[in-house]
C-alpha positions in Angstrom: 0.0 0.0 0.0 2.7 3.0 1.1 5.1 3.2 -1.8 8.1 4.2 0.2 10.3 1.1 0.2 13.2 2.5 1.9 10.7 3.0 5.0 11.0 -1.0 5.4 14.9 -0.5 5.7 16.0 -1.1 9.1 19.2 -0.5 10.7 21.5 -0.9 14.6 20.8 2.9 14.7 17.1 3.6 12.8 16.5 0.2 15.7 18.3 2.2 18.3 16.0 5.3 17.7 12.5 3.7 17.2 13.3 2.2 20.7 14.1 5.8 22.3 11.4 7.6 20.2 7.9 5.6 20.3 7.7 3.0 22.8 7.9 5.1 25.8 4.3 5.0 26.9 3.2 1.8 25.7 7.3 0.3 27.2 6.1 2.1 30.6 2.9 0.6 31.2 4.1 -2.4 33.3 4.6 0.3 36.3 1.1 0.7 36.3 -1.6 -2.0 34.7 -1.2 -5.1 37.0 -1.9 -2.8 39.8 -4.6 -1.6 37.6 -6.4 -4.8 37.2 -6.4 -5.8 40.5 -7.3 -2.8 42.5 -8.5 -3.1 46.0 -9.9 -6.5 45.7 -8.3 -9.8 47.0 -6.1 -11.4 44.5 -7.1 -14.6 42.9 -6.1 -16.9 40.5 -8.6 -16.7 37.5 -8.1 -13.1 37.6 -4.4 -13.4 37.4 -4.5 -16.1 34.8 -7.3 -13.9 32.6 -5.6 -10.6 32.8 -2.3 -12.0 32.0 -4.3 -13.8 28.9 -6.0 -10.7 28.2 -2.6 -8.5 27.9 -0.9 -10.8 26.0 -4.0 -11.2 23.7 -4.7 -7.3 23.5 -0.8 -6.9 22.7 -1.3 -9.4 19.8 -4.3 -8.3 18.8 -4.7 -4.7 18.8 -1.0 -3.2 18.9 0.7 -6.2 16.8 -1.8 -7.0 13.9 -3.8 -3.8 13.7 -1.0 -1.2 14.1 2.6 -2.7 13.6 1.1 -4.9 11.0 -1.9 -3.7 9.1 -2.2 0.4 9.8 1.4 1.3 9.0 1.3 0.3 5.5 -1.4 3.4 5.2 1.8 5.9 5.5 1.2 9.5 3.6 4.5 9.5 1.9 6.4 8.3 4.7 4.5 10.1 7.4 2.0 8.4 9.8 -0.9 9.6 12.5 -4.4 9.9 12.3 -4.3 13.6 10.8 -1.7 12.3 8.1 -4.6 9.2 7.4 -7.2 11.8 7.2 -5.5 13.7 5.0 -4.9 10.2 2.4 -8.8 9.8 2.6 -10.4 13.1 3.5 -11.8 14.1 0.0 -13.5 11.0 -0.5 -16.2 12.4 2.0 -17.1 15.6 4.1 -17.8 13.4 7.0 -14.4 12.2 7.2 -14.0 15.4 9.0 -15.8 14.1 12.2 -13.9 11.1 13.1 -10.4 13.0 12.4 -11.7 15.7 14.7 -12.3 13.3 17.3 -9.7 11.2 16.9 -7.3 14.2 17.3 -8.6 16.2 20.1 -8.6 12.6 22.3 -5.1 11.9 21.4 -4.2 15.5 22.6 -6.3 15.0 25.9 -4.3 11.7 26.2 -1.1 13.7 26.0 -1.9 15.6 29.2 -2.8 12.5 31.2 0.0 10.4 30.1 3.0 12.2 31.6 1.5 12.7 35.2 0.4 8.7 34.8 3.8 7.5 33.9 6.1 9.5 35.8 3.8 9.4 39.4 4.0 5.4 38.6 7.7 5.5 38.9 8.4 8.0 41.7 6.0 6.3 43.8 8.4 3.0 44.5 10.5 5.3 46.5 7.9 5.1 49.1 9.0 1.1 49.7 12.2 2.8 50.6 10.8 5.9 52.1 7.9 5.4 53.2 7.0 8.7 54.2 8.4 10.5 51.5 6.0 13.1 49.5 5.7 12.6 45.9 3.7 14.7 44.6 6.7 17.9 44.8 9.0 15.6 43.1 6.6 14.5 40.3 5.5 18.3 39.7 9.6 18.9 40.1 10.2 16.5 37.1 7.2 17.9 34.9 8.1 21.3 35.3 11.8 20.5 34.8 10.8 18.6 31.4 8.3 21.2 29.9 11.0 24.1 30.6 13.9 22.0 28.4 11.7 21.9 25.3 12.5 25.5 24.7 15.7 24.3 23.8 15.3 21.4 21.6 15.6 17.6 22.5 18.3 16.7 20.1 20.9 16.5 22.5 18.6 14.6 24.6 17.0 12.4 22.2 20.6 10.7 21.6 20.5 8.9 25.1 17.0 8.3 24.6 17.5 4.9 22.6 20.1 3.1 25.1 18.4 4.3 27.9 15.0 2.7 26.7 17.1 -0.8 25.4 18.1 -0.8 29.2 14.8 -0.3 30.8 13.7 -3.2 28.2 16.1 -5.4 29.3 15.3 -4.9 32.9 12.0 -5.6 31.8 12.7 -8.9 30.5 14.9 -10.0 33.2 13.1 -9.0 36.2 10.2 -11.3 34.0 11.9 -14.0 33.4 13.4 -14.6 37.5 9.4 -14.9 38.0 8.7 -17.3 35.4 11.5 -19.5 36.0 10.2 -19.8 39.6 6.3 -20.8 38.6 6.1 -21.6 35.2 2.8 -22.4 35.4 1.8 -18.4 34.6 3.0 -19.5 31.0 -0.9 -21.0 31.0 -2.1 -18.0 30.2 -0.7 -17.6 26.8 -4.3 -19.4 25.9 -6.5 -17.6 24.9 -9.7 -19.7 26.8 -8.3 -17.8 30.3 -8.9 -14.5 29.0 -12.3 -15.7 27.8 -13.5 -17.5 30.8 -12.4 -13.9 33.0 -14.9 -11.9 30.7 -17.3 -14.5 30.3 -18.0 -16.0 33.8 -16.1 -13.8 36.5 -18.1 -11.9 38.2 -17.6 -8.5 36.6 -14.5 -9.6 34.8 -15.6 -7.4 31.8 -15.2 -4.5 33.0 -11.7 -5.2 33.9 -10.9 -4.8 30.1 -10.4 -0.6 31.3 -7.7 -1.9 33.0 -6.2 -4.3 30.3 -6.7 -1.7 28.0 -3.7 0.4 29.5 -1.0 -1.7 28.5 -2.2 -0.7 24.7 -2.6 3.1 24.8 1.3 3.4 23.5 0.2 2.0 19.8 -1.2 5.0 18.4 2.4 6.5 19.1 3.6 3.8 17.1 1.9 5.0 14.0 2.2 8.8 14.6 6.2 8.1 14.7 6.4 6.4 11.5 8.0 9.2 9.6 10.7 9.4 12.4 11.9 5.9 12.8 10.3 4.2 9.6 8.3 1.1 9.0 11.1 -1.4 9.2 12.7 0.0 12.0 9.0 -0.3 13.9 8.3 -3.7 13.1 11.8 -5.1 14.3 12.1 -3.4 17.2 8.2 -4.4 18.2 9.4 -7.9 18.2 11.6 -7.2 20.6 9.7 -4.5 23.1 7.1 -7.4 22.8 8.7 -10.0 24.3 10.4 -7.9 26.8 6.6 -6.5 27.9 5.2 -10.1 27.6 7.9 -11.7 29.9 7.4 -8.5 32.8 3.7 -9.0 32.7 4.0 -13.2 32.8 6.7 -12.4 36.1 4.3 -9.8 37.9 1.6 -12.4 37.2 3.7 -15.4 38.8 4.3 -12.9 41.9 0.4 -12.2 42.1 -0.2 -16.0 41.8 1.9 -16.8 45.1 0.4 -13.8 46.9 -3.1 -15.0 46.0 -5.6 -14.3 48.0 -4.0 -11.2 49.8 -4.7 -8.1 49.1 -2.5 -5.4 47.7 -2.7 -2.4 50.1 -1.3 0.2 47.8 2.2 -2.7 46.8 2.6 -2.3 43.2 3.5 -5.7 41.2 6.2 -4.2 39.1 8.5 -3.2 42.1 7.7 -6.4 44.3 9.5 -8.6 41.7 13.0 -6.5 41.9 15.4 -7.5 44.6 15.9 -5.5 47.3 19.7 -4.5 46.1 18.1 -3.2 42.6 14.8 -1.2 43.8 17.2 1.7 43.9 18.6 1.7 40.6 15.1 0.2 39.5 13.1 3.3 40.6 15.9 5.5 38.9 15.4 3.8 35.7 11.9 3.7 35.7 11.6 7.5 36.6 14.0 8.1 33.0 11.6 5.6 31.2 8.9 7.7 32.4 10.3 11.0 31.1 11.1 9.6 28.0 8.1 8.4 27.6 6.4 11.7 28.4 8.5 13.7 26.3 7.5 11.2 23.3 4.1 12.2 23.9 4.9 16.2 24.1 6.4 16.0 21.0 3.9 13.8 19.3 1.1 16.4 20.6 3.8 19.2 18.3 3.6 17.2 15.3 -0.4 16.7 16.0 -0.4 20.5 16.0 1.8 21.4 13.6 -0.9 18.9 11.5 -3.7 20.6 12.5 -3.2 23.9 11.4 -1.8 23.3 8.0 -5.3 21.3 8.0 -7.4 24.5 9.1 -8.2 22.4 12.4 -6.2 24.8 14.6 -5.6 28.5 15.3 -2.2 29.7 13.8 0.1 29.6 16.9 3.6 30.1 16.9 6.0 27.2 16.0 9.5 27.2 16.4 12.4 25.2 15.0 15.3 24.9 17.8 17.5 22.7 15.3 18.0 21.5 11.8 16.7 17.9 12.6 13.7 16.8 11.0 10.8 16.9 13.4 12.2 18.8 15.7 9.3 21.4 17.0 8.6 23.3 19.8 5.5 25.0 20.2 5.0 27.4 23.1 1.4 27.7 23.8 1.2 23.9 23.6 3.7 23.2 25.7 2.3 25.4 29.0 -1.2 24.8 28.1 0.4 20.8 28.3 2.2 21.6 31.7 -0.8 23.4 33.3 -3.0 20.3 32.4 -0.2 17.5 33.6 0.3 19.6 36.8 -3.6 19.8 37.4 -3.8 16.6 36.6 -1.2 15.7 39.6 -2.5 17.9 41.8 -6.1 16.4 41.7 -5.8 13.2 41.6 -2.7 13.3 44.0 -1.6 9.3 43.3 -1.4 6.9 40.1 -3.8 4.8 41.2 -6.5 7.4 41.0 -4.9 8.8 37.4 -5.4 4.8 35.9 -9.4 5.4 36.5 -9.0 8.4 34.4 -6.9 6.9 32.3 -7.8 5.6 28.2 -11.1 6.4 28.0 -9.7 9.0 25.4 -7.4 7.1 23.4 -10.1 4.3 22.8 -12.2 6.6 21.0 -8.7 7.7 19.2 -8.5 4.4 17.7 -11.8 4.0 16.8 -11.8 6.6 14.6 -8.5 5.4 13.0 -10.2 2.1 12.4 -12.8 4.2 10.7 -10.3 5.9 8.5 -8.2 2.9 8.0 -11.4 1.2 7.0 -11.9 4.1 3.8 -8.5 3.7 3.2 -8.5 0.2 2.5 -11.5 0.7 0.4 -9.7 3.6 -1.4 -7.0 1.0 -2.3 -9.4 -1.4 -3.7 -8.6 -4.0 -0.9 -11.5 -6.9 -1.0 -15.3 -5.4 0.6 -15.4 -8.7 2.3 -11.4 -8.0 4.0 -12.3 -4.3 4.4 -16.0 -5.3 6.4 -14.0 -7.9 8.5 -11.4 -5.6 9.2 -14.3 -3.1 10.5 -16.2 -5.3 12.4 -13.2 -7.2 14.4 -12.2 -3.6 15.5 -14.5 -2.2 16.2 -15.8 -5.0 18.0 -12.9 -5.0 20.4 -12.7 -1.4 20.6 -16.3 -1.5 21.5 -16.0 -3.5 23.7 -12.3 -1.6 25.5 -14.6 1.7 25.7 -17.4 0.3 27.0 -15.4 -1.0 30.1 -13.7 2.1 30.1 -17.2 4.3 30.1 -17.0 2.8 34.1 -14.6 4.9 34.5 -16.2 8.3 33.7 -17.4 9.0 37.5 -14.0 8.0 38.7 -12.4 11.1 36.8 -12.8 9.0 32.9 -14.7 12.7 32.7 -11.6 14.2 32.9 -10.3 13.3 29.9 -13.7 13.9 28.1 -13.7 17.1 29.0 -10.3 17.9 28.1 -11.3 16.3 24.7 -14.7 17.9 24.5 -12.7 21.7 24.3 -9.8 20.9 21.9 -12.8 19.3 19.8 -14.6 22.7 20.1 -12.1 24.9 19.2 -11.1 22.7 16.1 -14.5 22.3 15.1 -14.8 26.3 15.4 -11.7 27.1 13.4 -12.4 24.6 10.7 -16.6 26.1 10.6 -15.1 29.7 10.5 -12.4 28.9 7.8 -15.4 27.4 5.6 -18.1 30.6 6.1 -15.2 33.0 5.2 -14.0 31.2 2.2 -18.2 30.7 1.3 -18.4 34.5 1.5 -15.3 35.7 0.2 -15.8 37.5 -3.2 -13.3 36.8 -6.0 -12.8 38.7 -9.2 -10.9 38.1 -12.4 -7.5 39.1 -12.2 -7.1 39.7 -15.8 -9.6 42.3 -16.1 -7.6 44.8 -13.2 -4.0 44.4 -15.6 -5.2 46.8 -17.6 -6.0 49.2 -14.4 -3.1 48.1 -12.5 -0.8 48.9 -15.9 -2.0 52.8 -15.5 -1.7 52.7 -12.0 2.0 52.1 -12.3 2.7 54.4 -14.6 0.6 57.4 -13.0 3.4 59.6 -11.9 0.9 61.6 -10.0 0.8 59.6 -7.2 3.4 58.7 -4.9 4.9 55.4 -5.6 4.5 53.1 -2.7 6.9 50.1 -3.8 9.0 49.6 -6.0 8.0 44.9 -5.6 4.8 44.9 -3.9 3.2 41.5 -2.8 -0.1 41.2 -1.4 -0.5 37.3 0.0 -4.1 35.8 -1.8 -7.0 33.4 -0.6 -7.5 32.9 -4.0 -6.8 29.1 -4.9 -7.1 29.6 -9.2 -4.5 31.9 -10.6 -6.8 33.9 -12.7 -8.6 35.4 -9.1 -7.7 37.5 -6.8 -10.0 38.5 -3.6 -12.3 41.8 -4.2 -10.1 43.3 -1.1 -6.9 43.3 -1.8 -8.4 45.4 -5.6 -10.4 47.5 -2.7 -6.8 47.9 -0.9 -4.8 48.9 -4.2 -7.6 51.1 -5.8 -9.4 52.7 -3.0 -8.4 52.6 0.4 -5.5 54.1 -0.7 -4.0 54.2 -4.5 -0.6 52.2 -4.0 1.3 52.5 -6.9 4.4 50.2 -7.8 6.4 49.0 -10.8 5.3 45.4 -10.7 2.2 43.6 -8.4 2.6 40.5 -7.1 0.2 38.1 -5.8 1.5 35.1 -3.6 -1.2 32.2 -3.1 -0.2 29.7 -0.1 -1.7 25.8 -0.8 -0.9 22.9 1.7 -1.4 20.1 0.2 -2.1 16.3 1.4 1.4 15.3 1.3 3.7 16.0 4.2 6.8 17.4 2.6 5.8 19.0 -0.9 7.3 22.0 -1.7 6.9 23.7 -5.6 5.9 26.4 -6.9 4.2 28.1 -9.8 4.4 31.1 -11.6 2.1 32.3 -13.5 3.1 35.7 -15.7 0.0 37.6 -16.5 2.0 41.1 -17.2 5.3 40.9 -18.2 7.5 42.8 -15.7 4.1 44.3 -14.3 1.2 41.5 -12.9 2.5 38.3 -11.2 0.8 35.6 -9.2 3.3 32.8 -7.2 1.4 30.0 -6.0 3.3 27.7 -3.3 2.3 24.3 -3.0 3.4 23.3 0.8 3.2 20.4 2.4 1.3 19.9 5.8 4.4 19.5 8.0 6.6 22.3 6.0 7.5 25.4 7.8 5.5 28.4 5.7 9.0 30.6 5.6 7.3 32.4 2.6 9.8 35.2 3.0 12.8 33.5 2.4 10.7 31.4 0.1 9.8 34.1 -2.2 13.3 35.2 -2.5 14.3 31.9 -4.4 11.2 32.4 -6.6 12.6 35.9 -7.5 16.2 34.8 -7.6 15.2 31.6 -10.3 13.4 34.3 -12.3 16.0 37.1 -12.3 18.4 33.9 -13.6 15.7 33.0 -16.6 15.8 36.6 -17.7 11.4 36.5 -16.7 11.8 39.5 -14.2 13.5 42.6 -13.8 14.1 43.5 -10.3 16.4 46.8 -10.5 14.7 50.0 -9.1 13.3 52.1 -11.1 14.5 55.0 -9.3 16.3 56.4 -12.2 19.4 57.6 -9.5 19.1 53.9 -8.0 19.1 52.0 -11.5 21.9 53.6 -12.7 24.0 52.0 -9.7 21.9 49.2 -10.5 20.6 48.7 -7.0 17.8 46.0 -6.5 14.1 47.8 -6.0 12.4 47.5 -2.6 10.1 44.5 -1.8 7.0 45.5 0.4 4.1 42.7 1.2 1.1 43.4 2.6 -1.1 41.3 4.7 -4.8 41.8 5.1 -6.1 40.8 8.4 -9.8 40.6 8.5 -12.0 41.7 11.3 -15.9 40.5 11.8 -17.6 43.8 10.2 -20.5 45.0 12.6 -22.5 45.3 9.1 -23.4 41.8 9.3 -26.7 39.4 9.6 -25.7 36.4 10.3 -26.9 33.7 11.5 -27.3 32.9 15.0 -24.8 29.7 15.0 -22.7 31.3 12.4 -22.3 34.5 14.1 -21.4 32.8 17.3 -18.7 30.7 15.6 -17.3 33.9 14.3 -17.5 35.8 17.1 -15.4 33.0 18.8 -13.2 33.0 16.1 -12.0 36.3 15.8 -11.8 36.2 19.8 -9.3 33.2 19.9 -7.5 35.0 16.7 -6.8 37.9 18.7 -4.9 36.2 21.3 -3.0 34.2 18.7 -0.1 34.5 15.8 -0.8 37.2 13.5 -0.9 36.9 9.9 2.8 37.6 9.3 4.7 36.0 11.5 2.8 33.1 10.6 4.0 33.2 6.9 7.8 34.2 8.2 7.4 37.5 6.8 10.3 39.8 7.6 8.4 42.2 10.1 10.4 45.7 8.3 9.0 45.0 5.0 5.4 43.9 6.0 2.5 46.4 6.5 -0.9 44.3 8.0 -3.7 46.4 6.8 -7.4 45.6 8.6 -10.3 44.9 6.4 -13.9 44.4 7.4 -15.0 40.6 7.0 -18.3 41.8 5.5 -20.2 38.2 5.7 -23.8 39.1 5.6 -24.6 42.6 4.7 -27.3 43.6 7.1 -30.5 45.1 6.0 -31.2 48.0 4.1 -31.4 50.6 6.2 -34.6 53.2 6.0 -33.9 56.7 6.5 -36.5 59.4 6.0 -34.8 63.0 5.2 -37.0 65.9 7.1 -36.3 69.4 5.8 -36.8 72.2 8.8 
């Protein structure tokens, strides 16, 4: 299905940094899901043996055949995540829309619970140690600490990241495997008839499957990270995080099977099976496991962003490139809006075991919808009905079943999450409503008609020549348009005369990493329109952009860019370059309505507070001159005025 065969190329380092980059939540869930399943009640032996069964099944099962295998052949030339599927499939139906909507805004509520989840887990062994220690400043302490070093960049960091995970997966296995050796008869549960006699005839061993379900949420980070570590790399490495996982769940269960009957009075599995000597060094690894695996998830909710906007699913906020590397982001409103949710999230649920009944309600619905995408995808690719309709059923049949277990969880802070979800959902669906009225609404007029106007213009020596190069950035998608504002802003709001109009059209296009260009000459030396085709992951550095464009046409002999100052072009000295930007405002002369006017209103409001037009496009802020225009959606009614004479 993806065409990118040197994605199934795998190597000791591409290995190396799949391990470091994208199995940090799903490598760290062994601190936490035992612990999970068993809760307060008194441990027993067909719950051990069916939860066991039930991981090992649900690692097969969902993370192994649906994601490693089947979902990361749907890569958008070599990129993965749900907003990179929705964008392969997204105009073979309008309602496509809905489950990418959801599917994003859960995975970016998921981000804010999975750092307090993962890093509380680990912390909280010291208290076998210390058992009066407070955890909660040192968890906050670690947050804080790791939000504040993305200003920097994680490239330096993201180097240690691989062998630090390889040793946290080999402590895995080993501390599993001591277990096993001593009661091999946990190695039962590889059937699959335990798991199905748990759900089946224990009493409420159904809704256990919330608890199960946690040492799965990981897998959508293995398919968001394709682009990064590649489909190869992925699939190797899987094999061997797998095992490792398998063999740490088998030992915990082996420990659970001696203590059966007991209860577990806050013990968590995962640290009773290390020695005493190694708890030390344990909880030290475990607490870098748990950074790394929330800083995976930070930058994973970057990329989502980044996504989104290029998708109009997401205000225009400020991103920032600390380094050269590819996918490294950093996006400052994210990353505090991220910290104040993690540290909210610590402070009100105060321990993990309160955070795991909050905990994947989200991220089921996430994969739901990317069963629902991957299902049109399939179909786009003319895979079988029949394979396609099994696929979907199977799926969602399981993932059915995962939320509905999980929908338990809602009164034990499940809401949480929801909520969390329920307002990123709001604002895209807002941004992506707005986008679609004012492109519904926006006038467009034939640029060919104005060259003939915009030809006298230039050469009216009666008024004051603005620019020498000026560039008004366009709406308008076809090259023969141009919006009825920017004709309003060179005619009559106030004449700007220049030697040669351009008109610069920004598309982002379905494809991660496109970047052309087209030039289309509609005056020779006087009317241009550049249209960029930019991929949904490319930085929009249209400055520095444009200046190539100019540069490849100054080098075909298709421009002239000397002033035309006749004292300037006789030094020949390049003419100045001038854009304008025009940045709408919500005209009071509308009459809209209701719903629509709302949506607006909250648009423009959220626009304020966000990255203006300029900065956004990497305009240089000395040549740029953001004039306002009235958003005139709806004129209102004709207004009825009676003249009196006195």
């Amino acid at each position: 299905m993806g065409s990118h065969k040197h994605l199934d190329k795998a190597s000791a380092a591409g290995l190396l940094v799949a391990l470091g980059i994208i199995y940090g939540d799903i490598g760290t869930s062994p601190l936490y899901v035992m612990q999970a399943v068993i809760g307060t009640n008194k441990i027993t032996n067909d719950v051990v043996y069916g939860a066991v069964s039930c991981i090992f099944w649900t690692l097969t099962l969902q993370t192994t055949i649906k994601y490693v295998i089947l979902i990361l052949r749907a890569d958008n030339k070599g990129e993965g995540g749900i907003l990179a599927l929705f964008a392969l499939v997204r105009r073979r139906a309008a309602w496509l829309t809905v489950p990418a909507i959801i599917g994003a805004s859960t995975l970016l509520a998921d981000g804010i619970i999975t750092p307090p989840i993962s890093v509380s887990s680990a912390v909280e062994g010291l208290r076998i140690l210390y058992p009066d220690i407070q955890t909660i400043p040192i968890v906050i302490g670690i947050l804080t600490l790791l939000f504040i070093i993305q200003v920097f960049g994680t490239t330096i960091v993201g180097r240690a990241f691989g062998p630090v995970m390889m040793i946290w997966f080999l402590m895995l296995a080993v501390l599993g495997v001591a277990q096993v050796i001593d009661h091999p008869e946990i190695m039962k549960s590889l059937s699959p008839v335990y798991a199905y006699r748990l759900l089946a005839n224990h009493h409420g061993g159904f809704w256990m499957l919330g608890a199960v379900f946690l040492c799965t949420t990981g897998a959508e980070a293995l398919y968001s990270d394709l682009g990064h570590c590649g489909r190869g790399n992925i699939r190797i490495s899987w094999v061997f995080v797998k095992t490792c996982l398998i063999l740490n769940y088998f030992g915990q269960g082996a420990w659970l099977i001696v203590h059966s009957g007991d209860l577990l009075n806050g013990r968590k599995p995962f640290y009773e099976i290390m020695p005493d000597w190694w708890l030390l060094p344990g909880i030290g690894i475990a607490t870098t496991a748990a950074i790394i695996a929330s800083q995976a998830l930070i930058s994973g909710s970057f990329t989502l962003i980044s996504e989104a906007i290029r998708l109009n699913f997401w205000p225009k906020v400020r991103l920032v490139y600390p380094s050269d590397q590819k996918g490294q982001l950093y996006v400052p409103s994210v990353n505090w809006l991220l910290w104040a949710g993690c540290i909210g999230i610590v402070l009100y649920f105060k321990e993990s075991s309160h955070m795991e009944a909050a905990y994947g309600l989200a991220i089921t619905l996430t994969m739901i919808m990317t069963t629902i995408l991957m299902s049109v995808y399939l179909y786009v690719k003319r895979v079988s009905k029949s394979i396609v309709i099994v696929f979907l059923v199977i799926y969602l049949a399981i993932e059915g079943s995962f939320l509905a277990a999980n929908l338990l969880k809602f009164t034990h802070g499940g809401w949480v999450s929801l909520v969390l979800a329920t307002v990123i959902g709001l604002v895209i669906t807002v941004w992506l409503k707005a986008y679609y009225i004012k492109m519904r609404l926006t006038e467009f007029e034939s640029l060919e008609k104005y060259i003939g106007p915009l030809k006298e213009l230039s050469n009216d020596i009666s008024i004051p020549k603005y620019s020498t190069h000026l560039i008004f950035m366009s709406n308008a998608s076809r090259e023969s348009e141009i919006e009825n504002k920017i004709i309003y802003s060179i005619f009559y709001k106030r004449p700007k005369r220049a030697d040669i109009y351009w008109f610069v059209h920004v598309e982002t296009t379905d494809e991660p990493y496109t970047m052309d260009y087209h030039v289309n000459t509609l005056a020779e030396d006087d009317v241009i329109k550049v249209t960029f085709r930019l991929g949904f992951r490319i930085e929009q550095r249209i400055n520095l952009f444009f200046r190539k464009v100019v540069e490849d046409m100054v080098l075909n002999k298709e421009v002239d860019i000397t002033s035309r100052y006749e004292s300037l072009s006789r030094q020949n000295i390049t003419g100045d370059f001038r854009f304008i930007v025009l940045e709408r405002y919500l005209s009071l002369e509308n009459n809209l309505p209701f719903m629509e006017e709302l949506i607006m209103k909250i648009y423009f409001g959220i626009k304020s507070i966000t990255t203006s037009e300029d900065k956004w496009f990497g305009l240089d802020s000395s040549s740029v001159k953001v004039e306002k225009v009235p958003l005139v959606l709806t004129p209102s009614e004709k207004i009825r005025m009676k003249r009196v004479y006195s």
